[in-house]
C-alpha positions as CSV (number, residue, x, y, z in Angstrom):
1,X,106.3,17.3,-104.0
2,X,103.2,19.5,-102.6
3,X,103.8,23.5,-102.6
4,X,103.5,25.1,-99.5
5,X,102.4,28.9,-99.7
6,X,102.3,31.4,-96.7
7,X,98.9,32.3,-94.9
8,X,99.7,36.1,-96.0
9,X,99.5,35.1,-99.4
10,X,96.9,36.6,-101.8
11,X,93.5,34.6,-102.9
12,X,94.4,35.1,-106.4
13,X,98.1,33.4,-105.7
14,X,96.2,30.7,-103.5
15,X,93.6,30.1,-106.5
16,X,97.0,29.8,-109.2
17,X,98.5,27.2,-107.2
18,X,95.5,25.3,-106.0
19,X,94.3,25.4,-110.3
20,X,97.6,23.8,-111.3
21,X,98.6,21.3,-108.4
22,X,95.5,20.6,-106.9
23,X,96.4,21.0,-103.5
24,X,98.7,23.2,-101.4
25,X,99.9,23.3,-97.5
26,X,100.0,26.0,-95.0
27,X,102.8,24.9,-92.4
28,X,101.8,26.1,-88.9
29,X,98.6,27.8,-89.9
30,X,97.4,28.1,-86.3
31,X,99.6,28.4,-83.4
32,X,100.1,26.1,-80.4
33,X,97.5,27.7,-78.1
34,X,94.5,27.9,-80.7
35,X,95.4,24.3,-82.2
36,X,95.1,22.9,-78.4
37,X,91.8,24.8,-78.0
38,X,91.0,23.2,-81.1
39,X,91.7,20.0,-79.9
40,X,89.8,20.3,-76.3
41,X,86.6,21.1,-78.3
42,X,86.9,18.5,-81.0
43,X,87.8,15.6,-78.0
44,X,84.3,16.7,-76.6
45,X,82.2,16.0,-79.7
46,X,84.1,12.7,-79.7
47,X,82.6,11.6,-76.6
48,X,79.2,12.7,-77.7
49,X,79.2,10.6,-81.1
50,X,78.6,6.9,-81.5
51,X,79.4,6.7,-84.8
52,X,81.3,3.6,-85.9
53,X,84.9,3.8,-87.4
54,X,87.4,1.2,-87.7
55,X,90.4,3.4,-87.6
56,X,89.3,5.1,-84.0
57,X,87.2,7.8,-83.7
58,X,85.2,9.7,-86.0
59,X,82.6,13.4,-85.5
60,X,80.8,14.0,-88.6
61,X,79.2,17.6,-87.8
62,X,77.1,19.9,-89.4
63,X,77.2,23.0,-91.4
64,X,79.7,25.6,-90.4
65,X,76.8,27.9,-89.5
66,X,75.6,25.7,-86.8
67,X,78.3,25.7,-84.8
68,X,78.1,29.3,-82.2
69,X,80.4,32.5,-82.7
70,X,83.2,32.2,-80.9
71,X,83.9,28.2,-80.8
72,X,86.9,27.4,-82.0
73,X,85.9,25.5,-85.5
74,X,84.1,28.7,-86.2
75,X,87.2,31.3,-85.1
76,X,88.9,28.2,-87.7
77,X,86.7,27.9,-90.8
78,X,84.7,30.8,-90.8
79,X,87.5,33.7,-92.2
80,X,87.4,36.0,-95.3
81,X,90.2,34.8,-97.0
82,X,89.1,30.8,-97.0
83,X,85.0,31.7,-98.0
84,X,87.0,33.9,-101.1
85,X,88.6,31.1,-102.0
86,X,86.2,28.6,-102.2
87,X,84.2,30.9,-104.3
88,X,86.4,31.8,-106.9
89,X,87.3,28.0,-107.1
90,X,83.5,26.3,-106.9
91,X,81.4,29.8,-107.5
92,X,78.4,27.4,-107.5
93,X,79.2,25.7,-104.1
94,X,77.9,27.1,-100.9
95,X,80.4,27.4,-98.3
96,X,81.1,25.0,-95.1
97,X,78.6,22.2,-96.0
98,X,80.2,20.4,-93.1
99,X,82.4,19.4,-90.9
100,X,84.3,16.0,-90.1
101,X,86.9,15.0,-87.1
102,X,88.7,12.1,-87.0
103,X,91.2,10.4,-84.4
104,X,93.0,8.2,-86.6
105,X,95.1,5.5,-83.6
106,X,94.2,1.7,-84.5
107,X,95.9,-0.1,-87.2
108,X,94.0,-2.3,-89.3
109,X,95.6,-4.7,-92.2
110,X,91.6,-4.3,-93.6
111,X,91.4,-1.8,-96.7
112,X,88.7,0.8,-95.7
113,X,87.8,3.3,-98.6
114,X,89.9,6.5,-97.1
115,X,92.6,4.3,-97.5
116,X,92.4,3.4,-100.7
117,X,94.2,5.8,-103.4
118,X,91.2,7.7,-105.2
119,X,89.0,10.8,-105.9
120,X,85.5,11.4,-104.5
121,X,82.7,10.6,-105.8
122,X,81.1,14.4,-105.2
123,X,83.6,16.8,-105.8
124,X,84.6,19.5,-103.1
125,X,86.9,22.1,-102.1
126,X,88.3,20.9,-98.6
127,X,90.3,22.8,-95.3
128,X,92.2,19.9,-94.0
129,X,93.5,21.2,-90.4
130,X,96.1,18.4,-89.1
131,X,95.7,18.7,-85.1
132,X,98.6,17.0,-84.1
133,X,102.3,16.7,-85.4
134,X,102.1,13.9,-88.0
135,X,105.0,12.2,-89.3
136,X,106.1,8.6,-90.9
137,X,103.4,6.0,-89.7
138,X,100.8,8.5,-88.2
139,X,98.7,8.2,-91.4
140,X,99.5,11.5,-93.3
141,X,97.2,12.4,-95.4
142,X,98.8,11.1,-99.6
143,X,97.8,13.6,-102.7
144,X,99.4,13.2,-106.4
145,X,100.1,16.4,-106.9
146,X,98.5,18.1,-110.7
147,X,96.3,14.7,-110.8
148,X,92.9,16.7,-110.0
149,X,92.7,17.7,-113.7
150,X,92.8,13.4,-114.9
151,X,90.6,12.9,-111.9
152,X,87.7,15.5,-113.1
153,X,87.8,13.4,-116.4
154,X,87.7,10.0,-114.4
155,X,84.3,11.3,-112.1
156,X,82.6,12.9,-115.2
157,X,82.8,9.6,-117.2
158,X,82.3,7.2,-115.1
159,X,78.8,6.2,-113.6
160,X,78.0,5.7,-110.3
161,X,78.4,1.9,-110.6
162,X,81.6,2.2,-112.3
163,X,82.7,4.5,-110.0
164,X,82.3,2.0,-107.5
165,X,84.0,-1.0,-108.9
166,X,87.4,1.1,-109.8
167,X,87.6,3.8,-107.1
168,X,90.6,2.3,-106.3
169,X,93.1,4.0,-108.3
170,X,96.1,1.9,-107.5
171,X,94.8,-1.3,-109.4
172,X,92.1,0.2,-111.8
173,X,94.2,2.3,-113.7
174,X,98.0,1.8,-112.9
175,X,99.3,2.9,-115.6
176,X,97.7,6.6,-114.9
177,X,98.8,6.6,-111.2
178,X,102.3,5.7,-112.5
179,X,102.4,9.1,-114.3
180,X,101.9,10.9,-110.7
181,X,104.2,11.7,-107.7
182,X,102.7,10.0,-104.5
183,X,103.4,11.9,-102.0
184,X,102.6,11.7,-97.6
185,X,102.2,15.2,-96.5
186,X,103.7,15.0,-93.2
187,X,103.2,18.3,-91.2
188,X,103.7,19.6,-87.9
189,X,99.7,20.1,-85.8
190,X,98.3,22.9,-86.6
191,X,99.2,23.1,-90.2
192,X,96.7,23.0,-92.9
193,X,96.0,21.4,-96.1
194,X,93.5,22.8,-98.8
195,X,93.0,20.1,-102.3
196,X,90.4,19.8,-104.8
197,X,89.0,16.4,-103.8
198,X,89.6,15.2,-107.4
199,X,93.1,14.9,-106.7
200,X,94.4,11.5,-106.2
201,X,94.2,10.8,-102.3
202,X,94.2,8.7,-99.5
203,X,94.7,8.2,-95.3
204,X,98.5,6.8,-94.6
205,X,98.7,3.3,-93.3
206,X,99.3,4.0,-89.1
207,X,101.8,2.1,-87.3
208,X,101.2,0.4,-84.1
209,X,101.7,3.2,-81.1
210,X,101.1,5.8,-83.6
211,X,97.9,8.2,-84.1
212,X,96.7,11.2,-86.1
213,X,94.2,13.7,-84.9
214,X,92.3,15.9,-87.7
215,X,89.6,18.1,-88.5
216,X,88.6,19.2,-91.9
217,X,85.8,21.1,-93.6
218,X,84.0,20.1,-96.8
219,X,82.6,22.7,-99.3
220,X,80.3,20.8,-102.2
């Protein structure tokens, strides 16, 4: 099971948790008001992108910096307590490299490689903002918690090639998967997700009438 932690806890307890399992949630990190702002301004980059996704819709944005004070991904991402973070985790990564929205609504029987149980191939610190209330079927968001530390050994010895032909974690190495808890974290919108993108991951399968809405920042 994922830890959750409290967005009045300290950095340093943050940084403990987020060293040992990888990943932790913050339930209800932004209220009702500022997650539907949230939403109104993501919806309109939507309509402005063209870019091709089989699971619905997809805005692949910019650095933080690029978006103006006072929008709503800014008055999001760009607080003390998340740049801290990321800086006594990656010291050597810059901060917001970018930012990626996704409407997650059309099921597919097609394996895509979000959905495919892995670790990325660059490794990053992410904010994982879930937008609307996601439950069984909506395509949570699945994390093994305390794998980041077998994945970091898996991305530093593989080549690029190799990488490729056994990124797919449930049939390359089984056995090592087995040794794992997979978990869905299903959340209510508005509640956030930080992991070390060398966890095992993946998107949740999404049922037929069923969608997911989410926003997430990338530090590498």
């Amino acid at each position: 099971m994922y830890k959750k932690l409290k967005s009045t806890d300290s950095t340093n307890k943050m940084l403990e948790v987020l060293k040992e399992e990888g990943v932790f949630v913050i339930s209800n990190y932004i209220g009702t008001e500022q997650t539907l702002k949230l939403i109104s301004e993501v919806d309109g980059h939507f309509k402005k992108t063209k870019l091709s996704y089989k699971f619905g819709k997809l805005y692949r944005g910019n650095n933080l910096s690029t978006y103006k004070e006072g929008s709503e991904i800014r008055n999001v991402f760009d607080v003390e307590w998340m740049r801290e973070l990321s800086k006594m985790y990656h010291p050597e990564k810059p901060y917001g490299k970018s930012v990626i929205a996704t409407h997650d609504y059309i099921k597919t029987n097609n394996w895509e490689r979000q959905a495919w149980l892995h670790f990325d191939k660059k490794n990053s610190l992410k904010f994982f903002l879930y937008l609307t209330d996601v439950e069984d079927g909506c395509g949570g968001l699945t994390v093994c918690p305390k794998s980041h530390n077998k994945g970091r050994g898996l991305r530093c010895k593989w080549s690029p090639s190799e990488y490729e032909k056994y990124r797919r974690l449930e049939y390359s190495v089984s056995d090592i998967v087995n040794n794992y808890e997979t978990t869905p974290i299903l959340e209510e919108g508005g509640s956030l997700i930080v992991f070390d993108t060398d966890i095992f991951h993946k998107g949740g399968d999404i049922e037929e009438g069923k969608s997911r809405k989410i926003i997430r920042l990338h530090n590498k």
